[in-house]
Backbone as a printed PyTorch tensor [residue, N CA C, xyz], in Angstrom:
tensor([[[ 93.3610, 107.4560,  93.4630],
         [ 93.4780, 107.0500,  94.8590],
         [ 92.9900, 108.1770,  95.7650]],

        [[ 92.0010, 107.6900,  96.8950],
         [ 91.8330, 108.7840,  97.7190],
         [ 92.6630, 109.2610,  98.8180]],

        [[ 92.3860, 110.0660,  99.7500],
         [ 93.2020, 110.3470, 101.1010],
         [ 93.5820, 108.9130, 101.9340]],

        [[ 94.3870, 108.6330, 102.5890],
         [ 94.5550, 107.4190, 103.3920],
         [ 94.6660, 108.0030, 104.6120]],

        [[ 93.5990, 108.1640, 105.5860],
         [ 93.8630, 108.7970, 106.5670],
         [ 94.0050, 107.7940, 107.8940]],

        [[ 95.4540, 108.3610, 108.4810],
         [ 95.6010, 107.3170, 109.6030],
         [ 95.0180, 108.0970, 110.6210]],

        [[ 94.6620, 107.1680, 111.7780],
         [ 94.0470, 108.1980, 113.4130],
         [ 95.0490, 107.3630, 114.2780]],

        [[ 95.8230, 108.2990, 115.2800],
         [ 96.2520, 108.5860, 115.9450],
         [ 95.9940, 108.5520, 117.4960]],

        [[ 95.4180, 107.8150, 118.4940],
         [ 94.7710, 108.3870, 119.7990],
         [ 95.9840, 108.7670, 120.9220]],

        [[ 96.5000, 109.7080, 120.4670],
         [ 97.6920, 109.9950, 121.3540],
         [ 97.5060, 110.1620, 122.7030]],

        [[ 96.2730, 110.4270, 123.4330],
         [ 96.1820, 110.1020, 125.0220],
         [ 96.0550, 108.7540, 125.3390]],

        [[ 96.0920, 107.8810, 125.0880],
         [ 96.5690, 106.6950, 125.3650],
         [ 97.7970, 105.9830, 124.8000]],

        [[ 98.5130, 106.7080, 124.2140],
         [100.1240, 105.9790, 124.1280],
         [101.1370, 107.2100, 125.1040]],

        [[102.3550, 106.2530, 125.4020],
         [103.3390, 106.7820, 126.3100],
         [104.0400, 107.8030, 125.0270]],

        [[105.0260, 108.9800, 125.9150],
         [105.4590, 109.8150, 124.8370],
         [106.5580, 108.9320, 124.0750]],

        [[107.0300, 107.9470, 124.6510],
         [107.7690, 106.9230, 123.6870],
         [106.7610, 106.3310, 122.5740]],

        [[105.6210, 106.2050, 122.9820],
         [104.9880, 105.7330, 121.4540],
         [104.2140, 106.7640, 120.4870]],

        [[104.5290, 107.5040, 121.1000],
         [104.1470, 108.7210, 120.3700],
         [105.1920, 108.8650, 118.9690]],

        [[106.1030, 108.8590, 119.6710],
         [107.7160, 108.7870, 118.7550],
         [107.9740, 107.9640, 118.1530]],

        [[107.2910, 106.8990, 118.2900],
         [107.3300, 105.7200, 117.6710],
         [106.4990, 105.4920, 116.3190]],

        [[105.4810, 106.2790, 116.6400],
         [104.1990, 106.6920, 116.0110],
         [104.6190, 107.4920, 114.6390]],

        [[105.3690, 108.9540, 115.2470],
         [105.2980, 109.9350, 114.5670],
         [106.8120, 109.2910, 113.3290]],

        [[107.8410, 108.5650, 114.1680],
         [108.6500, 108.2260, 113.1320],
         [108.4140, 107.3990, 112.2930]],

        [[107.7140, 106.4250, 112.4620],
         [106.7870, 105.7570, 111.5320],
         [106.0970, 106.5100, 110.4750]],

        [[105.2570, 107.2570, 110.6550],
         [104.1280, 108.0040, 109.8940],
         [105.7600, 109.0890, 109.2130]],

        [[106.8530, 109.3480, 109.7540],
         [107.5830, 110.3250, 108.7130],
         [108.3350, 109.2890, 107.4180]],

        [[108.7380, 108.2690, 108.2120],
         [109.5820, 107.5140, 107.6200],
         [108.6570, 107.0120, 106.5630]],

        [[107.1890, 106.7760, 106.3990],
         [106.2130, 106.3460, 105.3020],
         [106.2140, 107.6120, 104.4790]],

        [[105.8940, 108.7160, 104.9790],
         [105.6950, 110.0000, 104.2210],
         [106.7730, 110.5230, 103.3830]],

        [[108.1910, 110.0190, 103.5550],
         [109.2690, 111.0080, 103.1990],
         [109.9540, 109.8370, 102.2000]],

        [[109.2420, 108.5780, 101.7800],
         [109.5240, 107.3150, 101.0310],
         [108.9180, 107.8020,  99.7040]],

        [[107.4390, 108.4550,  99.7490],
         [106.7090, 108.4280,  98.7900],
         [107.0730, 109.5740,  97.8890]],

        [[106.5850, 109.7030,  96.8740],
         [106.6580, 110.9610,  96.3270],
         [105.2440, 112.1560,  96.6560]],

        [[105.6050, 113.7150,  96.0460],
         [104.8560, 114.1410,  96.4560],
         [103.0400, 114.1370,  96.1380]],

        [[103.2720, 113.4860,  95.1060],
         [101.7350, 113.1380,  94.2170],
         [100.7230, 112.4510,  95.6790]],

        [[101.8640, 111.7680,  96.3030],
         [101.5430, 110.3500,  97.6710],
         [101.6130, 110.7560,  98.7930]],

        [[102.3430, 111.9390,  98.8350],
         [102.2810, 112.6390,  99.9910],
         [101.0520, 113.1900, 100.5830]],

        [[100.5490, 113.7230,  99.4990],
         [ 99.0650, 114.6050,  99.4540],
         [ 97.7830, 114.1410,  99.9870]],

        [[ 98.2830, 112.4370,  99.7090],
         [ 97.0390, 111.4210, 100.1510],
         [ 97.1480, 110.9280, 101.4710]],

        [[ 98.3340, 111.5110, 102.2300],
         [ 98.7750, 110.5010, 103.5670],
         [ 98.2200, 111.6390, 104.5800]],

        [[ 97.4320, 111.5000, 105.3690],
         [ 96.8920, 112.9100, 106.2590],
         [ 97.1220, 111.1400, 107.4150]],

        [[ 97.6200, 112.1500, 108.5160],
         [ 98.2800, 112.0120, 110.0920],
         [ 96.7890, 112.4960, 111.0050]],

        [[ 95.8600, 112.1850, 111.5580],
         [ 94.8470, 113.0800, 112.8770],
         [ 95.2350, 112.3170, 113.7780]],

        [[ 96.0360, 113.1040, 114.9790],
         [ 96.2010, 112.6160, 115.7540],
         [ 94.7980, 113.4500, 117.2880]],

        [[ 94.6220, 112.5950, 117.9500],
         [ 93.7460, 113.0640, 119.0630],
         [ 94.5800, 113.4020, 120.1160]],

        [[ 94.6340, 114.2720, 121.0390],
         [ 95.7470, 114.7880, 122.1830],
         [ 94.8200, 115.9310, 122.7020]],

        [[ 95.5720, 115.6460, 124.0610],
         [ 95.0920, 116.8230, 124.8440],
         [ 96.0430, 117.9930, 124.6560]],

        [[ 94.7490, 118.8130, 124.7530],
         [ 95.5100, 120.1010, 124.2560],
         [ 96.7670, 120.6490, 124.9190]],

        [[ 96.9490, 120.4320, 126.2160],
         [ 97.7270, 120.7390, 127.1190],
         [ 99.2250, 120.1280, 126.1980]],

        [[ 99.1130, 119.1870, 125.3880],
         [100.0320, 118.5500, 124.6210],
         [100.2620, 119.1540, 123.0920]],

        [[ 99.6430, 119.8800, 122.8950],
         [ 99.7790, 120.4680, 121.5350],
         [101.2550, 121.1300, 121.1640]],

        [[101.1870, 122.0580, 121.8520],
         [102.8510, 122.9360, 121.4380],
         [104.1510, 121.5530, 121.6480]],

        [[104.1630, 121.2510, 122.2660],
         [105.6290, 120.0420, 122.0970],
         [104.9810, 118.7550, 120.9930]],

        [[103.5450, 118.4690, 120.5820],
         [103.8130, 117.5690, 119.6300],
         [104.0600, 118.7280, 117.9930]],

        [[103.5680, 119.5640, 117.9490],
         [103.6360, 120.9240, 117.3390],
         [105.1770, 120.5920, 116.7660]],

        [[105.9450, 120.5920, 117.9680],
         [107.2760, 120.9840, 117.4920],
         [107.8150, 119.2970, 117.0730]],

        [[107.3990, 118.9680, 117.1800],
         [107.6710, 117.3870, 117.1880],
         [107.1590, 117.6630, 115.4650]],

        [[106.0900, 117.1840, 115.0200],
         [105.7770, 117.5760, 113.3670],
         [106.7020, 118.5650, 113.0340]],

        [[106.6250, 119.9220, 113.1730],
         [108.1020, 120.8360, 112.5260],
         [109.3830, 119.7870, 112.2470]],

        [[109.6570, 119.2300, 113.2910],
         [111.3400, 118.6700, 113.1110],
         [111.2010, 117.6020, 112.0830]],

        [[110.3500, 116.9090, 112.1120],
         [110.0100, 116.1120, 111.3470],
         [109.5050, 116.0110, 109.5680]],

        [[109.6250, 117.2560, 109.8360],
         [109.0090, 117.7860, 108.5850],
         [107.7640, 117.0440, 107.8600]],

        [[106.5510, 116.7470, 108.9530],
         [105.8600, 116.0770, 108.3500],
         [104.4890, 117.4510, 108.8220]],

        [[104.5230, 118.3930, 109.3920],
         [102.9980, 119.0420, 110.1960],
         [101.8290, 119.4690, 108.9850]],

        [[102.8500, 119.6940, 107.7430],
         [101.1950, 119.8230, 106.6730],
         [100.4480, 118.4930, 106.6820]],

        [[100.9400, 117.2920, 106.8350],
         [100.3440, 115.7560, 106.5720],
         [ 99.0450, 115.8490, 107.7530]],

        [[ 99.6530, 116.7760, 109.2440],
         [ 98.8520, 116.4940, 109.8810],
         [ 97.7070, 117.1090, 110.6040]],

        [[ 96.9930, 116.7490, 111.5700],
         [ 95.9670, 117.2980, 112.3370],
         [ 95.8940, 116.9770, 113.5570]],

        [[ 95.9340, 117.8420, 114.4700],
         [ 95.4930, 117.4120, 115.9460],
         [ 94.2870, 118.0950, 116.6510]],

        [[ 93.7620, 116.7850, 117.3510],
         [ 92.3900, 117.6240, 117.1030],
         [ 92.1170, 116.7740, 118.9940]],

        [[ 91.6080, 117.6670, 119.9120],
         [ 91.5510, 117.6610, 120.8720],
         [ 90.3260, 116.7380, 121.4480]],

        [[ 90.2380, 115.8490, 122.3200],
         [ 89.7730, 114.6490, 122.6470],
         [ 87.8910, 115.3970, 122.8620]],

        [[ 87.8700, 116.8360, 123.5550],
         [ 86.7060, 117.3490, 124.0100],
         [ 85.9510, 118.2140, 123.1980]],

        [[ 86.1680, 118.0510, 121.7230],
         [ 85.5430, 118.5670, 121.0310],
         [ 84.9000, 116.7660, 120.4630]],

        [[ 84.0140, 116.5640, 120.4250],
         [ 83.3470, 115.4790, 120.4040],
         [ 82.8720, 115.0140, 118.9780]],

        [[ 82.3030, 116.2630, 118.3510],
         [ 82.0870, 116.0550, 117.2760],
         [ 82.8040, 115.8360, 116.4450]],

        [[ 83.9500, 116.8880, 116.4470],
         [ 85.0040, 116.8260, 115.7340],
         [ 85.3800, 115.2890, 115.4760]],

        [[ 85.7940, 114.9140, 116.7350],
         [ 86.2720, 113.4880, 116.8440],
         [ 85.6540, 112.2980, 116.2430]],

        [[ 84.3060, 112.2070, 116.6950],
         [ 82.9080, 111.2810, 115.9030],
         [ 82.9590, 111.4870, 114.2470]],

        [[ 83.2800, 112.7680, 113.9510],
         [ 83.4000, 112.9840, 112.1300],
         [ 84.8430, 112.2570, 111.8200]],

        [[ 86.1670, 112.4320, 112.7860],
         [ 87.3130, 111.8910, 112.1210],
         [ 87.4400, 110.2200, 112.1340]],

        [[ 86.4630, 109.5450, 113.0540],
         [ 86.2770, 108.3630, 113.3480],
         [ 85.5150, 107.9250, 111.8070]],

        [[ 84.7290, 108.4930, 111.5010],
         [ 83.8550, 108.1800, 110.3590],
         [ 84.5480, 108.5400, 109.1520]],

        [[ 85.5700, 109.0480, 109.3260],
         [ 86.0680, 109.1770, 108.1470],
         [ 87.6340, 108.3180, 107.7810]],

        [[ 88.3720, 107.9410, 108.8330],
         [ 89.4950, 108.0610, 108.7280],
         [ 89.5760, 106.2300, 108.1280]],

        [[ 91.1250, 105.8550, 107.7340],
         [ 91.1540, 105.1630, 106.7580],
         [ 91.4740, 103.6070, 108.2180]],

        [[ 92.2700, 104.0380, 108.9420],
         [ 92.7890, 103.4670, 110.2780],
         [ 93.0840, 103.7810, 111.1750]],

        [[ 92.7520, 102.7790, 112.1360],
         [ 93.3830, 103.2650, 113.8770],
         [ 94.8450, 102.8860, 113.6810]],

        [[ 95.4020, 103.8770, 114.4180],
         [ 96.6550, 103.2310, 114.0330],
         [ 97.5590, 103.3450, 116.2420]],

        [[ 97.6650, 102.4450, 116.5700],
         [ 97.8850, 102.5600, 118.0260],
         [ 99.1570, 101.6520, 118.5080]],

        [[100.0410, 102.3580, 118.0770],
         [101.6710, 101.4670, 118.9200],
         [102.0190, 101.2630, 119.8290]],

        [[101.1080, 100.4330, 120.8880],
         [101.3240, 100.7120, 122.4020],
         [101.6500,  99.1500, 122.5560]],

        [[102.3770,  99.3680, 123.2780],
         [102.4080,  98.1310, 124.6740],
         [101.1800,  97.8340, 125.7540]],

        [[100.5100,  98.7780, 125.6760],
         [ 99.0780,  99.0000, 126.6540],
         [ 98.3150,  98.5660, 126.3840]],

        [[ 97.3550,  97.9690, 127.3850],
         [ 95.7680,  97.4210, 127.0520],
         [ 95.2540,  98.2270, 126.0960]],

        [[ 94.6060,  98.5890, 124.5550],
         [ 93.8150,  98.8040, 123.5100],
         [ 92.8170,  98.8240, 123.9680]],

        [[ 92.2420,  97.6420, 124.8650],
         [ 90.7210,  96.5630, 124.6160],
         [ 89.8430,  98.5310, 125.0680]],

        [[ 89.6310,  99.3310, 125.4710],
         [ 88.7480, 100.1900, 125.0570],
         [ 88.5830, 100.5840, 123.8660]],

        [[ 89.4190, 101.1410, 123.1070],
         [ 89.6950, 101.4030, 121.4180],
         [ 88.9010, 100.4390, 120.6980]],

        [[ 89.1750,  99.7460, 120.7520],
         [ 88.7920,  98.1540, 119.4430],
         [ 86.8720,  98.5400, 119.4450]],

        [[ 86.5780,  98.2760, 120.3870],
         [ 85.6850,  98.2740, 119.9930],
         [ 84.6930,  99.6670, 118.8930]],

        [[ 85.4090, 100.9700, 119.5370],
         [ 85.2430, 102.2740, 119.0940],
         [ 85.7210, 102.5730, 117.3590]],

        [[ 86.8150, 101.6740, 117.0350],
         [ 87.6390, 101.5800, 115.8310],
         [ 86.5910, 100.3730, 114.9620]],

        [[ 86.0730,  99.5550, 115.8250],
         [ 85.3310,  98.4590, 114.8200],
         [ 84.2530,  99.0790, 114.5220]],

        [[ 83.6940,  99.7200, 115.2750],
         [ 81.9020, 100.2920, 115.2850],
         [ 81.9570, 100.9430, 113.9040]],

        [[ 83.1900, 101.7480, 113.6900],
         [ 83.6300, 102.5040, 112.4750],
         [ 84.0830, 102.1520, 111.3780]],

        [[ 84.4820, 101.0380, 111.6080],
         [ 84.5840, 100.2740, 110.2290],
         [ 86.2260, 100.6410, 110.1400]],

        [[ 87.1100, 100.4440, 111.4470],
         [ 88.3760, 100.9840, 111.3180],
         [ 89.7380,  99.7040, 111.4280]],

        [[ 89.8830,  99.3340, 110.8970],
         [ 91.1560,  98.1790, 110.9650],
         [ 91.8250,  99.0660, 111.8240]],

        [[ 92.5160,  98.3360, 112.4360],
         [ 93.8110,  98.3400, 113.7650],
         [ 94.9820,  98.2260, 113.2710]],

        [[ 96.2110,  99.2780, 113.8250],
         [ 97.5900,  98.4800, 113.0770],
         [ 97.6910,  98.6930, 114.6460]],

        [[ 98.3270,  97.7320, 114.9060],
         [ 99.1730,  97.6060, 116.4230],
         [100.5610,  96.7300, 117.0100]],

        [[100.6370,  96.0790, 117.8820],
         [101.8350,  95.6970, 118.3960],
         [101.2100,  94.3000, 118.4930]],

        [[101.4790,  93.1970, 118.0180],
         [101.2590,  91.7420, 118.7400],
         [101.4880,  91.4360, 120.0040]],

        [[100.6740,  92.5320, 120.9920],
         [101.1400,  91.7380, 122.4690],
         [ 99.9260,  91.0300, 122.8670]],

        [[100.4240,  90.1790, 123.8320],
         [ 99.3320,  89.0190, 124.9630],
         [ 97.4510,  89.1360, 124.7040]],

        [[ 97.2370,  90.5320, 124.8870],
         [ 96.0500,  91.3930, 124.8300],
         [ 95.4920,  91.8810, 123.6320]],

        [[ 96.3080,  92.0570, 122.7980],
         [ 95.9010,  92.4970, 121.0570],
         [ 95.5440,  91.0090, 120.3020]],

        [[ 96.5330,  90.1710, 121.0800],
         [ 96.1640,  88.5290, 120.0500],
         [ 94.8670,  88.0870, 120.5290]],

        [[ 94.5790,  88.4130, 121.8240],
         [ 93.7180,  87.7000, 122.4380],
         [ 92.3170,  88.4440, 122.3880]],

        [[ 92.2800,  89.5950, 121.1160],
         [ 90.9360,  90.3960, 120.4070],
         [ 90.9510,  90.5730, 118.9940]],

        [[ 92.5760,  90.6040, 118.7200],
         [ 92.4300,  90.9980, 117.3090],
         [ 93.2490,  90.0170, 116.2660]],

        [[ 93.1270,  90.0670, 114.8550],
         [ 93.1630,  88.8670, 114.2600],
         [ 93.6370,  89.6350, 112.5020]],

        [[ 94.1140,  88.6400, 111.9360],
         [ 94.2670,  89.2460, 110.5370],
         [ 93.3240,  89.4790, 109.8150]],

        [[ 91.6210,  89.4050, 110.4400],
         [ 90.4340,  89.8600, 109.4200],
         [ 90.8400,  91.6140, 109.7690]],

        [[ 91.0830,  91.8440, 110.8030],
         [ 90.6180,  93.3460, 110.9660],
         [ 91.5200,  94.0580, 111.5030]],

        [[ 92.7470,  93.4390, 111.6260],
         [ 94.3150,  94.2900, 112.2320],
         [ 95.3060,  93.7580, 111.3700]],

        [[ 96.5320,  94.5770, 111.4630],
         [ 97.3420,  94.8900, 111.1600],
         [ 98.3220,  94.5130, 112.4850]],

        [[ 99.0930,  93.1000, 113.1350],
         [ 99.6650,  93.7530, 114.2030],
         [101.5140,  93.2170, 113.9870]],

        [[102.0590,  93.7580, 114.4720],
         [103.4260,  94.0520, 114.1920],
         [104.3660,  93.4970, 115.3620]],

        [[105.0620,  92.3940, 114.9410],
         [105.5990,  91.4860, 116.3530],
         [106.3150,  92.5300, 116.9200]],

        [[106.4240,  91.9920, 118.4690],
         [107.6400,  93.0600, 119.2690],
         [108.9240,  92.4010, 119.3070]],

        [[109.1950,  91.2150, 118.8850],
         [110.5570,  90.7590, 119.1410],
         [111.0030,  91.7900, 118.4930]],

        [[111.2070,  92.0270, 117.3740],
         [112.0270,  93.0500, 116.3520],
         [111.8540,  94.6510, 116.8130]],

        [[112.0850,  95.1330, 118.2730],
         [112.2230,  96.4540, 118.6600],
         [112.6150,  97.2390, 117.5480]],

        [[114.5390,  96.5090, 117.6740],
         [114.9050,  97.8830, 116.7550],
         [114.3650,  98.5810, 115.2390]],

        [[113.1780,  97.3660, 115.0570],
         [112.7940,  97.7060, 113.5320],
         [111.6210,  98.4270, 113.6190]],

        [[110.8640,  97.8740, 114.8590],
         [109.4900,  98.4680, 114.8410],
         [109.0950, 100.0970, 113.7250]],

        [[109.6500, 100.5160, 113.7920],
         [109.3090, 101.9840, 113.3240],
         [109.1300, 101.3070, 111.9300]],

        [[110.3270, 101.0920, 111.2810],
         [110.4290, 100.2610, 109.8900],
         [109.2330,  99.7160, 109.7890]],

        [[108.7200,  98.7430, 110.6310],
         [107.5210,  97.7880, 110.3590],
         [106.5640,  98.2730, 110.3470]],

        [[106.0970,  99.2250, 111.0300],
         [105.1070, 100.0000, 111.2820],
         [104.6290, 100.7900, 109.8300]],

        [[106.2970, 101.4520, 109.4410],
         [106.1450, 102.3750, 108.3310],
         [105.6390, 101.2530, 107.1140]],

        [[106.1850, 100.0430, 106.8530],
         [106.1910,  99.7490, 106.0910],
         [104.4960,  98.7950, 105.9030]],

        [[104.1160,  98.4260, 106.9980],
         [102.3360,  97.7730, 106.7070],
         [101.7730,  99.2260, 106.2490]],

        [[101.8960, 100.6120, 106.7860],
         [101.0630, 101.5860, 106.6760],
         [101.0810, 101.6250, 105.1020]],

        [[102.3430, 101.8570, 104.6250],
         [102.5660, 101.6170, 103.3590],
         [101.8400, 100.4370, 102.3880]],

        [[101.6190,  99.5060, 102.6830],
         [101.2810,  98.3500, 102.3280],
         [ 99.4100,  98.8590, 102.1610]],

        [[ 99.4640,  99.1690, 103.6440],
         [ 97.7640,  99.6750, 103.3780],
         [ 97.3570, 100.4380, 102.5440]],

        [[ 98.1440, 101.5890, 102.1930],
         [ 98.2820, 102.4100, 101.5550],
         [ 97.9220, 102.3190, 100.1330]],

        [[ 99.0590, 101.6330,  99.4770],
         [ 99.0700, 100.7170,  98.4720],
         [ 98.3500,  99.7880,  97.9170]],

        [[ 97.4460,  99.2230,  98.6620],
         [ 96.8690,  98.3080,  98.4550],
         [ 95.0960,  98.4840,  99.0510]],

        [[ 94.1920,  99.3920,  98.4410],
         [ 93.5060,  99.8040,  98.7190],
         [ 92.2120,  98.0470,  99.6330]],

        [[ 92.5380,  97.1810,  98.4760],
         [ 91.3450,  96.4290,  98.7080],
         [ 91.7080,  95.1660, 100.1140]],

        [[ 93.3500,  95.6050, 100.1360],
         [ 93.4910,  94.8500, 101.5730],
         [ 92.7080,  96.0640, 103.0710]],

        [[ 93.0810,  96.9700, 102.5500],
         [ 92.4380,  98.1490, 103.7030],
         [ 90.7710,  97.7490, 103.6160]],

        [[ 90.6860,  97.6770, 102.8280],
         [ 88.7620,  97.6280, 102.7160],
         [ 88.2620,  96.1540, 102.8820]],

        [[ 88.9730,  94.7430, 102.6230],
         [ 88.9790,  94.0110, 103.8690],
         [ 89.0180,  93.9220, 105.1800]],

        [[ 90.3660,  94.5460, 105.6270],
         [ 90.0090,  94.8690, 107.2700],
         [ 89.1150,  95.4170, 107.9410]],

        [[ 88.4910,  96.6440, 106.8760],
         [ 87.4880,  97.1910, 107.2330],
         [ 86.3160,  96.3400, 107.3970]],

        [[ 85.8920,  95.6760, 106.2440],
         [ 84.8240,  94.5760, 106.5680],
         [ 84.8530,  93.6920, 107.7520]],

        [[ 85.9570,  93.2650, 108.0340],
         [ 86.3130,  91.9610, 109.0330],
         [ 86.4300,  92.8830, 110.3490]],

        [[ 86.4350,  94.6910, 110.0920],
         [ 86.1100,  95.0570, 111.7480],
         [ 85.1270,  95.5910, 111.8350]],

        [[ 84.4060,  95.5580, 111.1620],
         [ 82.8850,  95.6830, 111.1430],
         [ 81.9750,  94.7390, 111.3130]],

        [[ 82.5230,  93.5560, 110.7240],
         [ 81.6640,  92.1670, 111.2250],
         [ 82.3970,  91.7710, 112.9120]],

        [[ 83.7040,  92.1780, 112.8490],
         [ 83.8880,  91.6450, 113.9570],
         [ 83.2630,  92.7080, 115.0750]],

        [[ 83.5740,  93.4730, 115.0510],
         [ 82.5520,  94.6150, 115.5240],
         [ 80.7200,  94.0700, 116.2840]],

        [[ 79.8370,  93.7100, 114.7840],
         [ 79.1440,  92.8950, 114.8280],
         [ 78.7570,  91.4680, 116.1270]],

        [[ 80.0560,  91.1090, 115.9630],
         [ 79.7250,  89.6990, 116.4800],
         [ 80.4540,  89.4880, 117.9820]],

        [[ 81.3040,  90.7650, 118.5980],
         [ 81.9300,  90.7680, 119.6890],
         [ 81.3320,  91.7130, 120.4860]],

        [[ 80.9910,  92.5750, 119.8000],
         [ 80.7060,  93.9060, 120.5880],
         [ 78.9950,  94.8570, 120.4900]],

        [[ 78.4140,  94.0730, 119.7330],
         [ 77.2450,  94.9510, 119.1330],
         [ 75.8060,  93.7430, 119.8590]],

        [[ 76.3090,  92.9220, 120.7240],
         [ 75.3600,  91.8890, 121.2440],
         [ 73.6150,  92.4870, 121.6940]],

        [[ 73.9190,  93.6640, 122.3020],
         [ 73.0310,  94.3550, 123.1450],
         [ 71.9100,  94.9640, 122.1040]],

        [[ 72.9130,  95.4240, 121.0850],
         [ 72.0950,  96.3720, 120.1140],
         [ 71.2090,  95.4570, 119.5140]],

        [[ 71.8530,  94.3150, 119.0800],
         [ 71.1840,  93.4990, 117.9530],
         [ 69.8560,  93.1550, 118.3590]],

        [[ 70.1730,  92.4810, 120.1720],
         [ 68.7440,  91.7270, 120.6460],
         [ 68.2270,  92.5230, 120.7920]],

        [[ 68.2780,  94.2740, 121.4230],
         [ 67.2310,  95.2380, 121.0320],
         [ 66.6950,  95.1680, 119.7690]],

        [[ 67.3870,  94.9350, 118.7510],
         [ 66.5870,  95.4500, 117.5790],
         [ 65.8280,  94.4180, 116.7800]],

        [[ 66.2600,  93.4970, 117.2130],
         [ 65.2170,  91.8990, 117.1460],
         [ 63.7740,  91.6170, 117.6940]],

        [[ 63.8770,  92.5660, 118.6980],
         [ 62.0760,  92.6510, 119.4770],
         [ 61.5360,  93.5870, 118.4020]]])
């Protein structure tokens, strides 16, 4: 099994979903053993101005070897973790619709929240999304699809296909008829 790397875009979630985020990603990490541990890498994106308190946030958690934070204005950096990483992973209550398309281009399945705005782009070819009636579980649910992805390499590499075609067929309109002349 290779690395399962989740991405993180922590300037667009509230510091409540940050927490939401990070207890999720501990509560998956601290289930597995350490053979599984090794394969679970955390990149989260944040402004730097945010580093030392999410810093201490990984310490308490005992998860900061799993992870990486890597600052929104180093560009490249970011473009290589996009191309590499296994999923977007984004627990917000907030409009997404910028993300999706940036996560599909990449061939990145979505785990998210089933709200109004996520149903009305994203779908079980290429997300992962996690009802909100069940608040108090969310973290649980969260931990437990990541897990699932995890586990189950060829459901991850479906989504990937289905956000790459969907990618394709929602968002790539402009490119295509350029490249048709």
């Amino acid at each position: 099994m290779k690395e399962f790397k989740i991405l993180l875009v922590g300037d667009f979630l509230s510091e409540k979903e940050i927490s939401i985020a990070l207890n999720s990603f501990q509560e998956l990490y601290h289930s597995v053993t350490f053979k599984h541990q090794r394969r679970l890498k955390l990149t989260i994106i944040e402004s730097e101005q945010n580093f030392p308190e999410l810093i201490k946030m990984l310490k308490s958690k005992k998860i900061q070897t799993a992870c990486q934070i890597v600052s929104p204005v180093d560009q490249s950096m970011v473009q290589s973790i996009l191309k590499d990483s296994s999923i977007m992973f984004l627990p917000t209550f907030s409009n997404i619709g910028k993300l999706i398309p940036i996560a599909f281009e990449n061939g990145l399945p979505i785990v998210s929240l089933s709200t109004e705005d996520n149903l009305e782009k994203l779908d079980n070819t290429c997300s992962q999304l996690i009802s909100v009636s069940y608040k108090s579980e969310i973290e649980t649910m969260f931990s437990e699809t990541l897990k699932m992805l995890y586990f189950d390499p060829a459901a991850c590499s479906i989504l990937r296909k289905g956000s790459l075609t969907k990618f394709h067929a929602d968002y790539n309109w402009g490119r295509q008829k350029v490249m048709a002349k």
